[in-house]
Structure formats: C-alpha cells, structure tokens
TORSEDREN-540678 format. One line per field, with one value per residue: x, y, z of N, C-alpha, C, CB in turn; residue in one letter; chain. Coordinates in nm, 3 decimals, m for minus. Glycine has a CB too. Example, Ala and Ser with C-alpha at 12.3 -4.5 7.8 and 13.67 -1.06 7.14 Angstrom:
TORSEDREN-540678
n_x = [1.319	1.285] $
n_y = [m0.569	m0.225] $
n_z = [0.780	0.708] $
ca_x = [1.230	1.367] $
ca_y = [m0.450	m0.106] $
ca_z = [0.780	0.714] $
c_x = [1.320	1.290] $
c_y = [m0.330	0.003] $
c_z = [0.780	0.787] $
cb_x = [1.131	1.408] $
cb_y = [m0.447	m0.060] $
cb_z = [0.905	0.572] $
resn = [A	S] $
chain = [A	A] $
end
This chain:
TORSEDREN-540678
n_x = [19.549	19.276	19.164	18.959	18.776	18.738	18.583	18.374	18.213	18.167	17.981	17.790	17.749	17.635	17.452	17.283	17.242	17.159	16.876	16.782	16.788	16.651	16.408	16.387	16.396	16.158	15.985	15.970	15.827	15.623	15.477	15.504	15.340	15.411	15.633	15.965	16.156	16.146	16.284	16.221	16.087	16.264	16.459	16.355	16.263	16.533	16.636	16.457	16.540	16.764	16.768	16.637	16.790	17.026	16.894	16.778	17.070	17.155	16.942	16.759	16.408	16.241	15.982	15.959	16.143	16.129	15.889	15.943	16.139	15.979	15.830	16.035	16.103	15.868	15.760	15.914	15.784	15.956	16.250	16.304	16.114	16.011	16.075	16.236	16.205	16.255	16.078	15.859	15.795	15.742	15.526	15.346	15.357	15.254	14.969	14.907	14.950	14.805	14.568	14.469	14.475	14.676	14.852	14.922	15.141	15.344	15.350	15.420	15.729	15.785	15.733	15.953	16.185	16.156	16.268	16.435	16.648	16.752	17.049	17.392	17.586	17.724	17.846	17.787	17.657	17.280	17.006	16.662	16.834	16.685	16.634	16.898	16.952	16.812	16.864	17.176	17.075	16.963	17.169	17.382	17.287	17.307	17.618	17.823	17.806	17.464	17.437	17.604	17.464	17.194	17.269	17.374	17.130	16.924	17.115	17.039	16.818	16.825	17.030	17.077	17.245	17.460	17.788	18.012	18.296	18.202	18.020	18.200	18.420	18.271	18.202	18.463	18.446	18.347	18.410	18.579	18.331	18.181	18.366	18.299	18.067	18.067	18.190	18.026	17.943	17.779	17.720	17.800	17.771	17.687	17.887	18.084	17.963	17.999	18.253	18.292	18.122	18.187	18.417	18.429	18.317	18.505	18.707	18.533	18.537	18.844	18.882	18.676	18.801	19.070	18.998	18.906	19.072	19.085	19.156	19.069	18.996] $
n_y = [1.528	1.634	2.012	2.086	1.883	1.778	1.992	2.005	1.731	1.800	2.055	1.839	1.659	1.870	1.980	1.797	1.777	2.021	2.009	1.757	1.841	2.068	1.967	1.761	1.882	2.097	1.925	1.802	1.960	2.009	1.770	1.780	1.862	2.004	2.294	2.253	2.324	2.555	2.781	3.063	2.995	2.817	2.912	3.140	2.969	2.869	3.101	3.196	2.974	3.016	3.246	3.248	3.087	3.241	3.479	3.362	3.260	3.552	3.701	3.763	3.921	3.647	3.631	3.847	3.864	3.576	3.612	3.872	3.733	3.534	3.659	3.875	3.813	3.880	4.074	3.974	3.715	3.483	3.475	3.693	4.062	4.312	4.634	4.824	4.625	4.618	4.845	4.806	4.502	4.539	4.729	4.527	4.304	4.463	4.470	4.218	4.139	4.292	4.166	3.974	4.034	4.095	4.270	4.650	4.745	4.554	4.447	4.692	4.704	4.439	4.508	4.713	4.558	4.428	4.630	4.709	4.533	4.507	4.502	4.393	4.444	4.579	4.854	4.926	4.816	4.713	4.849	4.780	4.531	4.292	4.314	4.343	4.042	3.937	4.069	3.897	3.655	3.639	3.712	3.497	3.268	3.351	3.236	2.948	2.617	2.548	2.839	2.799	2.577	2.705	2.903	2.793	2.647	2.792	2.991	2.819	2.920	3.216	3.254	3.092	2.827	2.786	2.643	2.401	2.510	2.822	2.873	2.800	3.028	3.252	3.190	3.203	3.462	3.593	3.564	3.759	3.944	3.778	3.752	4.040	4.044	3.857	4.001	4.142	4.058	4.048	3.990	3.737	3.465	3.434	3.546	3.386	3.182	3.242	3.284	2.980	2.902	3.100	2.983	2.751	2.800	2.944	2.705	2.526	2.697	2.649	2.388	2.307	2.485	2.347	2.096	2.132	2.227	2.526	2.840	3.080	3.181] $
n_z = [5.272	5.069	5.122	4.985	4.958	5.199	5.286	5.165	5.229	5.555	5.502	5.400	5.657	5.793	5.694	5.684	5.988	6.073	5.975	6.087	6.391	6.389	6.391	6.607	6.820	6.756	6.781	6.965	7.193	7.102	7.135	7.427	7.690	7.908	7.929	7.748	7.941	8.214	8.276	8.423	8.657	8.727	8.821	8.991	9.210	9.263	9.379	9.596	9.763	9.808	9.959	10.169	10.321	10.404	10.503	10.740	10.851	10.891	11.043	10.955	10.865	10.735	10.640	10.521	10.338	10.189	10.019	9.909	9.700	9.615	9.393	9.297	9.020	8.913	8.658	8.484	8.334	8.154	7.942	7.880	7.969	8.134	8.064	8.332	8.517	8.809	8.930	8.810	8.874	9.161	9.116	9.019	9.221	9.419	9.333	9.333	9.604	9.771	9.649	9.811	9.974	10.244	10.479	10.438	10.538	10.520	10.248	10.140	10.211	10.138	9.835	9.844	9.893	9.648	9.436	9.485	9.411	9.169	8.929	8.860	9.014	9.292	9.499	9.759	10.041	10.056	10.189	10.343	10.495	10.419	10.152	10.065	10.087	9.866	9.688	9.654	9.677	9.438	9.229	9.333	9.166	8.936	8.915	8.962	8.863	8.845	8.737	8.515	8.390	8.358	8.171	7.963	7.851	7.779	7.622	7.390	7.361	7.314	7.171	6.892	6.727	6.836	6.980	7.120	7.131	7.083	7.381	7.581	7.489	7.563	7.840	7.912	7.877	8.033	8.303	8.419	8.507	8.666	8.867	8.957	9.042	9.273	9.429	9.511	9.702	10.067	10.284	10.525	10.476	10.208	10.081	10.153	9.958	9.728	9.659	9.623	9.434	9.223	9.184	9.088	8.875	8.752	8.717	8.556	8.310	8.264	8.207	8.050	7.828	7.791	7.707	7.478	7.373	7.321	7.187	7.149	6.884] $
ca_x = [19.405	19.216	19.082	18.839	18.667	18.657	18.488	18.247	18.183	18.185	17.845	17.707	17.715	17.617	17.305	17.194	17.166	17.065	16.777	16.714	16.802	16.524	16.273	16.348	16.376	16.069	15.865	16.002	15.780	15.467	15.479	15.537	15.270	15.502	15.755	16.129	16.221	16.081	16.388	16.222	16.042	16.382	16.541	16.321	16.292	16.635	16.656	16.403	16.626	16.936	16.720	16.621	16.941	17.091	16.760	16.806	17.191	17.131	16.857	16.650	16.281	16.223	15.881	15.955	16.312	16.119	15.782	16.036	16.227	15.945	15.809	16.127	16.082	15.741	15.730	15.973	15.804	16.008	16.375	16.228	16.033	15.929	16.183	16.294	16.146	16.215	15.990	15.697	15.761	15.688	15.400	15.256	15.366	15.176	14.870	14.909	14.946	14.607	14.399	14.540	14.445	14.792	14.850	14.972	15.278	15.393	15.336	15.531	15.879	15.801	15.787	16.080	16.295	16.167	16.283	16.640	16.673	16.808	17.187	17.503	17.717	17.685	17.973	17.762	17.485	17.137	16.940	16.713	16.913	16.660	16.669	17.035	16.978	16.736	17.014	17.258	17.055	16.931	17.321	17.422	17.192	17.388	17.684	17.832	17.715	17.350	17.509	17.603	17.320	17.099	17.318	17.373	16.974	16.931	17.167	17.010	16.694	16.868	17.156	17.039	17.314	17.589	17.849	18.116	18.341	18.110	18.059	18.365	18.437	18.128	18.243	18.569	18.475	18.181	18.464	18.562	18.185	18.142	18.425	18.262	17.963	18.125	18.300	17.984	17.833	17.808	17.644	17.878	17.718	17.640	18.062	18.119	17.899	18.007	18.346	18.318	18.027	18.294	18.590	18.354	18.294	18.710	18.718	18.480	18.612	18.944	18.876	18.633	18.888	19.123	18.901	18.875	19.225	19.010	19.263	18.987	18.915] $
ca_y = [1.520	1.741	2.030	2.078	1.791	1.760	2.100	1.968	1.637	1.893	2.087	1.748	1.649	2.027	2.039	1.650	1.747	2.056	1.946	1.673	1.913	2.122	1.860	1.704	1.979	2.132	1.828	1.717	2.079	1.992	1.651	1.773	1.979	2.101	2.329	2.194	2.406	2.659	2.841	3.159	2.953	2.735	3.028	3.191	2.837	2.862	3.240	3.187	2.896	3.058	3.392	3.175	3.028	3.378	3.509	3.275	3.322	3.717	3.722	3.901	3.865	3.547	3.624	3.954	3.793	3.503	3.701	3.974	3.613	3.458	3.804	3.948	3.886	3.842	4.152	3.884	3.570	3.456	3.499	3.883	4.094	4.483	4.753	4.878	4.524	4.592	4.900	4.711	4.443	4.640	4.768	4.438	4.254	4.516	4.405	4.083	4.104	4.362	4.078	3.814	4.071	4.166	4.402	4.740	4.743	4.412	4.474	4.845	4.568	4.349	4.616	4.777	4.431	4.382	4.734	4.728	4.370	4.481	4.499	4.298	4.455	4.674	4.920	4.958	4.698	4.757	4.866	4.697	4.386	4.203	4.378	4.298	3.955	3.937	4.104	3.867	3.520	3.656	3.737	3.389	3.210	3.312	3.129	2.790	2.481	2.656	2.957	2.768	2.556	2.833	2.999	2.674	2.625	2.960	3.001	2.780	2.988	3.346	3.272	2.967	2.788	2.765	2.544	2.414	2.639	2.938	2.821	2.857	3.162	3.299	3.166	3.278	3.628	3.620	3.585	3.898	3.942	3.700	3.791	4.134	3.979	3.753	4.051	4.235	4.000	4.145	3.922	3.602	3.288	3.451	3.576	3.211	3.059	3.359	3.205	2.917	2.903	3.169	2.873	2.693	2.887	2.944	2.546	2.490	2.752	2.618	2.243	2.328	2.525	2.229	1.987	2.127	2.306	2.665	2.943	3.188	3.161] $
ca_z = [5.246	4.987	5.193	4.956	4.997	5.392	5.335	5.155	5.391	5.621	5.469	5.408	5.738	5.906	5.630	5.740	6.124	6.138	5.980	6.206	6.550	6.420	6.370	6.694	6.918	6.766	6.766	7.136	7.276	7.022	7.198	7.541	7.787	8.001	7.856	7.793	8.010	8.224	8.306	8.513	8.758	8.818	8.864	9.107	9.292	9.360	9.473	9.705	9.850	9.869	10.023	10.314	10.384	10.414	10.609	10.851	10.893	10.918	11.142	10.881	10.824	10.649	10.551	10.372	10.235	10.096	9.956	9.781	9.639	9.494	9.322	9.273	8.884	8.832	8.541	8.411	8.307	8.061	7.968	7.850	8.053	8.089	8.138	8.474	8.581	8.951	8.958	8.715	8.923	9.252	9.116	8.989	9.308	9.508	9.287	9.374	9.725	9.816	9.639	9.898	10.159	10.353	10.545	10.307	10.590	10.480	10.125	10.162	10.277	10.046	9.751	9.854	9.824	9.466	9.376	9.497	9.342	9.012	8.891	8.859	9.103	9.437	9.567	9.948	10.063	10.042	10.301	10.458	10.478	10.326	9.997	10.022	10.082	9.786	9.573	9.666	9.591	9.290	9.167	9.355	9.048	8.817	8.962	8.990	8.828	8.852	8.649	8.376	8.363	8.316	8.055	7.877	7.815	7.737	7.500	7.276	7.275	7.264	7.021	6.822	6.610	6.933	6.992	7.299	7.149	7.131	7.454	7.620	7.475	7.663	7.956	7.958	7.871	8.180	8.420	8.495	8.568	8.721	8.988	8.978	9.094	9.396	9.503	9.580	9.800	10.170	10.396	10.568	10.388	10.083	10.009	10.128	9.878	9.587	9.646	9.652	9.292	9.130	9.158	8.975	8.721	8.681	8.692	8.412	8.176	8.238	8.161	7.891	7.751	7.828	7.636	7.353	7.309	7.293	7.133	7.152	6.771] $
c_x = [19.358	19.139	18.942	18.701	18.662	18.573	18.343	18.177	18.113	17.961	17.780	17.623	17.600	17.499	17.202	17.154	17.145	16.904	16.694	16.728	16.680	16.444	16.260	16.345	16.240	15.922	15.876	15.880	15.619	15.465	15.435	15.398	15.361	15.603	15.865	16.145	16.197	16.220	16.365	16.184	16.135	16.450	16.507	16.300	16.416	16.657	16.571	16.496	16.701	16.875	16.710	16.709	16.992	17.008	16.800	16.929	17.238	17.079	16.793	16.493	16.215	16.065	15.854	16.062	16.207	15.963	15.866	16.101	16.157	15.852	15.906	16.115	15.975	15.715	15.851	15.939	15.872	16.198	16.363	16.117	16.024	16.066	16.226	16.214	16.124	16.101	15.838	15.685	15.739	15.582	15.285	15.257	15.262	14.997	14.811	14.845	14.808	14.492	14.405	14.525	14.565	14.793	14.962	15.120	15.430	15.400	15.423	15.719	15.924	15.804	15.897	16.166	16.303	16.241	16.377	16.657	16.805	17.001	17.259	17.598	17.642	17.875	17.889	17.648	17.387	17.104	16.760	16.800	16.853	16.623	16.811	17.049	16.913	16.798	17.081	17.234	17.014	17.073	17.400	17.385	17.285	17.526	17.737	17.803	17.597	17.369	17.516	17.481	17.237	17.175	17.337	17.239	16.948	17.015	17.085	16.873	16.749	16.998	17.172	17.236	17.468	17.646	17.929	18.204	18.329	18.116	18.134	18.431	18.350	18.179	18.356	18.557	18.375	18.297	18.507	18.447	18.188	18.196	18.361	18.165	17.965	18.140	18.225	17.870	17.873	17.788	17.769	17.884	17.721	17.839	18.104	18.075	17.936	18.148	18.370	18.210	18.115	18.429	18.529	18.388	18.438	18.736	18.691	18.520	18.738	18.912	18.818	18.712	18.997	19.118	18.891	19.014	19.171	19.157	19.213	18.980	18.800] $
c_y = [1.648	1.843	2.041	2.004	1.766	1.928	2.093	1.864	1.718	1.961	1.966	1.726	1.768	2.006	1.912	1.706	1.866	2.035	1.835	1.745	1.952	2.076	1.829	1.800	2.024	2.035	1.775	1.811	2.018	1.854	1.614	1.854	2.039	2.167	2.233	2.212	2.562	2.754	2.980	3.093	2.877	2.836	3.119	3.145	2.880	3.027	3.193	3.050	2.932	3.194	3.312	3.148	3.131	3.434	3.460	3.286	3.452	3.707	3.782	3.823	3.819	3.544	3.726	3.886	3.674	3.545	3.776	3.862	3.573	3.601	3.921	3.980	3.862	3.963	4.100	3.755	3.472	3.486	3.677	3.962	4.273	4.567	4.825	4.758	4.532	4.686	4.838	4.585	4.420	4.642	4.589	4.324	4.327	4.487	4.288	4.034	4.189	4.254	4.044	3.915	4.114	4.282	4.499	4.741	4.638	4.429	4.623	4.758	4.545	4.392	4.646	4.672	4.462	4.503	4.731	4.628	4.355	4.540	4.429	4.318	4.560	4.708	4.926	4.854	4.772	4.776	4.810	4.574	4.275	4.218	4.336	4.157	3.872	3.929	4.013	3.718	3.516	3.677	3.586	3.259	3.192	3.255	3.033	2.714	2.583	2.746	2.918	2.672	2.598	2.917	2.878	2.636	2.719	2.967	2.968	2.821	3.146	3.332	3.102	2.939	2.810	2.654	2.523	2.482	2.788	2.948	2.861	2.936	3.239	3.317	3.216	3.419	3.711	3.580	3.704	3.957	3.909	3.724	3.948	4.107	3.968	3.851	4.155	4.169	4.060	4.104	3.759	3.515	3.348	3.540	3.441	3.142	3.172	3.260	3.096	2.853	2.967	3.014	2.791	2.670	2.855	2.777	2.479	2.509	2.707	2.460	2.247	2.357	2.400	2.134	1.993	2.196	2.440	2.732	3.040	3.213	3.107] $
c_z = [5.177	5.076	5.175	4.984	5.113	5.400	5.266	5.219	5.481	5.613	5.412	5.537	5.846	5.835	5.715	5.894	6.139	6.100	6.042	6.371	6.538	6.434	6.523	6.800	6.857	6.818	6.972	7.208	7.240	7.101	7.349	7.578	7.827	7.927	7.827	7.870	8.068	8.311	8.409	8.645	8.831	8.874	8.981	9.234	9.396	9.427	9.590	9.834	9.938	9.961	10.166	10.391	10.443	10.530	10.721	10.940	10.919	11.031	11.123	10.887	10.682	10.571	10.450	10.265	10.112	10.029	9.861	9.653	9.550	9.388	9.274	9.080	8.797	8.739	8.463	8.393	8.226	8.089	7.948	7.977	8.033	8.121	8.245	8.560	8.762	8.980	8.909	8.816	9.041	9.250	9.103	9.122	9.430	9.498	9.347	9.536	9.823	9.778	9.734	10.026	10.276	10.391	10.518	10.400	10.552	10.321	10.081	10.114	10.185	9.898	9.757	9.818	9.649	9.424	9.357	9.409	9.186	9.034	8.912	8.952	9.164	9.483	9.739	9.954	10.095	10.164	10.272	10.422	10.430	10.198	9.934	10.015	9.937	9.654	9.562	9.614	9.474	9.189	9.230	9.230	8.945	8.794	8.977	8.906	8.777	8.727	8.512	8.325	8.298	8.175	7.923	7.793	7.756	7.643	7.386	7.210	7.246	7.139	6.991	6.734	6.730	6.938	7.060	7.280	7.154	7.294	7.561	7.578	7.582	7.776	8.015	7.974	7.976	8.276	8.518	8.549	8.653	8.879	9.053	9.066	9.256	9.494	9.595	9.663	9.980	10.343	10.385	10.450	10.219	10.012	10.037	10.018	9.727	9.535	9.571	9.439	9.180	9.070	9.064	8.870	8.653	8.643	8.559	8.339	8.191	8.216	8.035	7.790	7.699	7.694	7.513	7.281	7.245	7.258	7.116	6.970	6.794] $
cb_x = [19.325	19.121	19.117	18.858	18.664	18.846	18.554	18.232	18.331	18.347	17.836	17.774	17.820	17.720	17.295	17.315	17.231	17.100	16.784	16.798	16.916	16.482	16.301	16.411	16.499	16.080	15.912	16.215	15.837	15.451	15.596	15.686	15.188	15.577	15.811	16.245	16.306	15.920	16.449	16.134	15.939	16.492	16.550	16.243	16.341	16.776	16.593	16.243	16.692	17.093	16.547	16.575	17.058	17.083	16.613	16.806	17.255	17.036	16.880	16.702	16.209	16.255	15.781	16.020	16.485	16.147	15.697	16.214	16.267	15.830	15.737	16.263	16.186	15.605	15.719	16.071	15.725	15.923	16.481	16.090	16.083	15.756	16.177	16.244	16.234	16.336	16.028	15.738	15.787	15.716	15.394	15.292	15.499	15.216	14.900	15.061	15.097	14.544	14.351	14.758	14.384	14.913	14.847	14.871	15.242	15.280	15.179	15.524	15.858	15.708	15.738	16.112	16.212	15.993	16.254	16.751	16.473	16.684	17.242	17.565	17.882	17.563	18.026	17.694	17.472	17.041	16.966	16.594	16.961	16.591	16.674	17.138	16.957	16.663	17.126	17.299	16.975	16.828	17.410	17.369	17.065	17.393	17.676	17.763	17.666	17.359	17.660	17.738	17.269	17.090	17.491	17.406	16.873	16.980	17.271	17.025	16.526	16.921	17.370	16.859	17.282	17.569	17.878	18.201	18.385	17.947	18.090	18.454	18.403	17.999	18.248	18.668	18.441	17.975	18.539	18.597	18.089	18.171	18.590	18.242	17.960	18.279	18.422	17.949	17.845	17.712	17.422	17.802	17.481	17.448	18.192	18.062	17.680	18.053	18.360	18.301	17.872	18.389	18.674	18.272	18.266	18.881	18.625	18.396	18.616	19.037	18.798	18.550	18.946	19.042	18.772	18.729	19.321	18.906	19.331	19.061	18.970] $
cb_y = [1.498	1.679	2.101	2.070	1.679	1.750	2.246	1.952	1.589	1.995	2.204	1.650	1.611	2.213	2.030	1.467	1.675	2.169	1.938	1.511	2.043	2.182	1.694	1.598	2.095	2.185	1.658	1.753	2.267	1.984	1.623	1.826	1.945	2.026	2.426	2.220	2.400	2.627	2.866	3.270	2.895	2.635	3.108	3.234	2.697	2.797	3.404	3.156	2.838	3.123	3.482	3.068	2.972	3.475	3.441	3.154	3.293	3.809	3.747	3.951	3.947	3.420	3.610	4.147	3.632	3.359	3.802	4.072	3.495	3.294	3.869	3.866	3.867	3.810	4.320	3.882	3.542	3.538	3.404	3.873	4.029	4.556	4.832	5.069	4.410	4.613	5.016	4.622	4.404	4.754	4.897	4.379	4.245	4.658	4.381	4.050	4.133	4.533	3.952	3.729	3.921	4.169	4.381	4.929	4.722	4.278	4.474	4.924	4.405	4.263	4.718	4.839	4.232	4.367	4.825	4.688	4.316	4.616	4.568	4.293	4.489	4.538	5.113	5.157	4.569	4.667	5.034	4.648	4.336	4.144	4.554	4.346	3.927	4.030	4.209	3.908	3.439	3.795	3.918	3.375	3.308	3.405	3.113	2.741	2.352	2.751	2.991	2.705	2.563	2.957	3.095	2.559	2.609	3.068	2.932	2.656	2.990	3.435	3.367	3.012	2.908	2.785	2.517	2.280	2.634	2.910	2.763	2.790	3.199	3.190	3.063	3.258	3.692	3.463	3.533	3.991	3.885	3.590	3.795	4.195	3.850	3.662	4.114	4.348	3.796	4.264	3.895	3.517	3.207	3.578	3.711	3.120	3.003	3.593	3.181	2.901	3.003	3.329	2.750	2.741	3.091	3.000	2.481	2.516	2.913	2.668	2.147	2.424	2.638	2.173	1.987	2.201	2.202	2.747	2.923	3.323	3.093] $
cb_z = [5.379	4.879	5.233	4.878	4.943	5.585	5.306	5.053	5.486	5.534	5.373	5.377	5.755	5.899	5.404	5.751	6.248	6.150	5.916	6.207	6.592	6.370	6.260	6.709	6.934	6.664	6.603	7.238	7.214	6.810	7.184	7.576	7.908	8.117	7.920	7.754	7.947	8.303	8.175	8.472	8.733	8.737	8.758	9.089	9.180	9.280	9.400	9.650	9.800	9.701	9.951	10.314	10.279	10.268	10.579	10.801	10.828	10.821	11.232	10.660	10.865	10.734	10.617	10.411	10.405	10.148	10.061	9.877	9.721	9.551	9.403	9.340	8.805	8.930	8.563	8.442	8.289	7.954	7.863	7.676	8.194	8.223	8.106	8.525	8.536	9.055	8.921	8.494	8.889	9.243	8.964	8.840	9.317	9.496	9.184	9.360	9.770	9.690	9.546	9.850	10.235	10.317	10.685	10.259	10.723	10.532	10.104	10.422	10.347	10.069	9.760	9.990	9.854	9.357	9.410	9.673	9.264	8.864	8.913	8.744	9.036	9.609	9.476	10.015	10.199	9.976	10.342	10.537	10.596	10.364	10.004	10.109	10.203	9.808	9.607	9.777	9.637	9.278	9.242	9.490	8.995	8.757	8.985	9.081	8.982	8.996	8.694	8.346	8.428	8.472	8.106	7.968	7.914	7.846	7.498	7.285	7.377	7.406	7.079	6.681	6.435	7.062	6.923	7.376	7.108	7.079	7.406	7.611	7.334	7.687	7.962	7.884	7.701	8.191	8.402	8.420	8.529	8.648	8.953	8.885	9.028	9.370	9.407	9.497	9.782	10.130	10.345	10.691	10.444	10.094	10.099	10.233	9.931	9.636	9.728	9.832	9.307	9.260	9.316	8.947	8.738	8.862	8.780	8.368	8.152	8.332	8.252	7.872	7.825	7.955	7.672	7.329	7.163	7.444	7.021	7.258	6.682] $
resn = [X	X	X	X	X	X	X	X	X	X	X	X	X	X	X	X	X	X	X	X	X	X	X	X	X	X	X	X	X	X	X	X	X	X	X	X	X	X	X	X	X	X	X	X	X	X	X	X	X	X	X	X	X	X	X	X	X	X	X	X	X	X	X	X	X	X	X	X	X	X	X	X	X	X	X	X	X	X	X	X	X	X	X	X	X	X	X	X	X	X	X	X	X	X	X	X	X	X	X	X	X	X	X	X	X	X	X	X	X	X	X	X	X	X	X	X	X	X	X	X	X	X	X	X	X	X	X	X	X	X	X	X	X	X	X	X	X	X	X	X	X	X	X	X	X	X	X	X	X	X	X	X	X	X	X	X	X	X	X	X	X	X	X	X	X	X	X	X	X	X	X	X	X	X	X	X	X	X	X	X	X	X	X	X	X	X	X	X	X	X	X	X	X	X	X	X	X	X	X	X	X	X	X	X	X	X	X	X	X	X	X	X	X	X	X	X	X] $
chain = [A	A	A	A	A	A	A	A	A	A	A	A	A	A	A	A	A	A	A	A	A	A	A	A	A	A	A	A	A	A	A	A	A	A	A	A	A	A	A	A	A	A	A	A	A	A	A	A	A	A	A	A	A	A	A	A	A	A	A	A	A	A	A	A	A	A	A	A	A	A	A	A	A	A	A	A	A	A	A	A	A	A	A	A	A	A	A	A	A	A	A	A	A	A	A	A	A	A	A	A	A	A	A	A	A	A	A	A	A	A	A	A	A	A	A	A	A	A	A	A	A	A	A	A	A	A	A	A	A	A	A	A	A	A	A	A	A	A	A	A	A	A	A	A	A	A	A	A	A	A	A	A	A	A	A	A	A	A	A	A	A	A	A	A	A	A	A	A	A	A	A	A	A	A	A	A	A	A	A	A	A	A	A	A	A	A	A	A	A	A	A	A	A	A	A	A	A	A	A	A	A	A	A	A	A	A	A	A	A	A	A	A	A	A	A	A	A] $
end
C-alpha cells in the first residue's frame, strides 16, 4: 500500500472530525446550564466521603474532619486556583465560617486541617489526626477508577488534542506516583483502600497498554 496516500486519507479524515469534535463539544456546553462537568465539586464530594469513613474508623472528630473536607479547596474552584491554596484557603475558609457564626475554637481546627492538606506524599503523619485524615482522602481521589476518571476529563481541558495512547503513556508514567502516594497513607482503612485503588491503577495501565500494543512511542 502507497504510504503516501494512507497519509493523506489519514489528514482527510483527522481535518473532517476535528472539526466536528469542536463544534459538538462546544455547542453541547452552549446548550447545557449545568456545566459538562464540574470536576472540583465531584472531587470534593468524594473527599468528604472518604474523610468520614476514615473519621469514623479513627475515632477522630467527624465534624472538624468533614468541615476541613468540604473547604479543603475552596481557593480552588476550578481545576486552577491561587498559590499556596492551603494557606488562601485557610484564610478564606475562616471568612466563611465567622459569617455562619461558629465558634473561633472550631474554626482555629478546622483551619488548621485545610492548611496541612496540601502535597503528594508525607514521610511522618500529620498531626492532629484529622488533618491527616483530610490529607489522606484528598490523595485517595486521585486513585482508582475515581483517579482516572478525574484525569481522563481533565485532560481534555488541560492538554486539548489527547489520545488513548497519550493516555496510557500518562498513566504509566503516574505510577511511580501513584505508589508514592499509597505508600504514605497512615491511618488502617485509608492504606487498605490506597492498596487496594493503586492495583487499580497498575491494572488499567497494564490492559490499556495491552489493548492497544503501547511501545511507549
């Protein structure tokens, strides 16, 4: 077969749809109220889930654990957000919580969570323990199923023009992370469930890979 000409086929086909992706993805939003896809609010959904779960199985206090959870990245609405987000989002959480009247002891707690909150990995657990547990469902997110989910959607608004082998490159090269991650969970349930979201992960990128006969080109 001429390669020439399957490389032109080739930019036939690629010019025909992305011109129809853009159309319909743009037009699907102009169409819609509700976002596509509100990707911070799912995301903080499920922290606050997995914070509880943990809370509960600690014996920590479930009303600072899940207050720090759902404010953890409110100076992040978006996939963007402000710079040293846990301190901005400290301060703006402390905002929040004087309108609404609490009591500044409770609001002190519940500050302190959001603060610790940030990074990808931990060498010692947080103190109090519900800062650590805070840490731990917010780094559980990115995770599992869930994990890719979220990175899958996302993608296609931070690095437009992706594809399943892009993809799975990604994926493979977020494992070592990813185990980094797992490895710094500290609390029972939450190294059970790191586990167990990590195998996942290894699962996916190895079938994906699989699937498509990846060679890392």
């Amino acid at each position: 077969m001429d390669a020439g000409i399957e490389d032109e086929i080739i930019k036939v086909i690629r010019d025909a749809t992305q011109e129809t992706a853009r159309t319909e993805w743009s037009s699907a939003q102009t169409d819609s109220i509700p976002p596509l896809y509100d990707y911070r609010f799912d995301h903080v959904r499920e922290v606050v889930r997995i914070s509880r779960s943990i809370a509960e199985a600690e014996g920590a206090d479930k009303f600072i654990v899940t207050m720090g959870a759902w404010l953890h990245d409110v100076a992040k609405p978006g996939l963007g957000g402000k710079n040293k987000h846990g301190v901005e989002g400290a301060k703006m959480a402390r905002a929040i919580l004087e309108s609404k009247g609490m009591a500044h002891d409770l609001i002190d707690r519940i500050c302190e969570v959001i603060e610790m909150h940030v990074g990808l990995t931990l060498k010692q657990p947080l103190q109090p323990i519900e800062a650590q547990i805070v840490w731990e469902a917010d780094k559980l997110v990115k995770l599992g199923v869930t994990g890719f989910i979220h990175y899958l959607i996302n993608g296609l608004k931070i690095r437009p023009g992706r594809n399943l082998r892009a993809f799975a490159k990604d994926l493979h090269e977020f494992i070592p992370l990813a185990t980094q991650i797992a490895n710094s969970m500290h609390t029972e349930l939450a190294r059970k469930m790191a586990r167990e979201r990590l195998q996942i992960l290894k699962d996916i990128s190895e079938n994906l890979q699989r699937e498509l006969i990846w060679n890392g080109d």
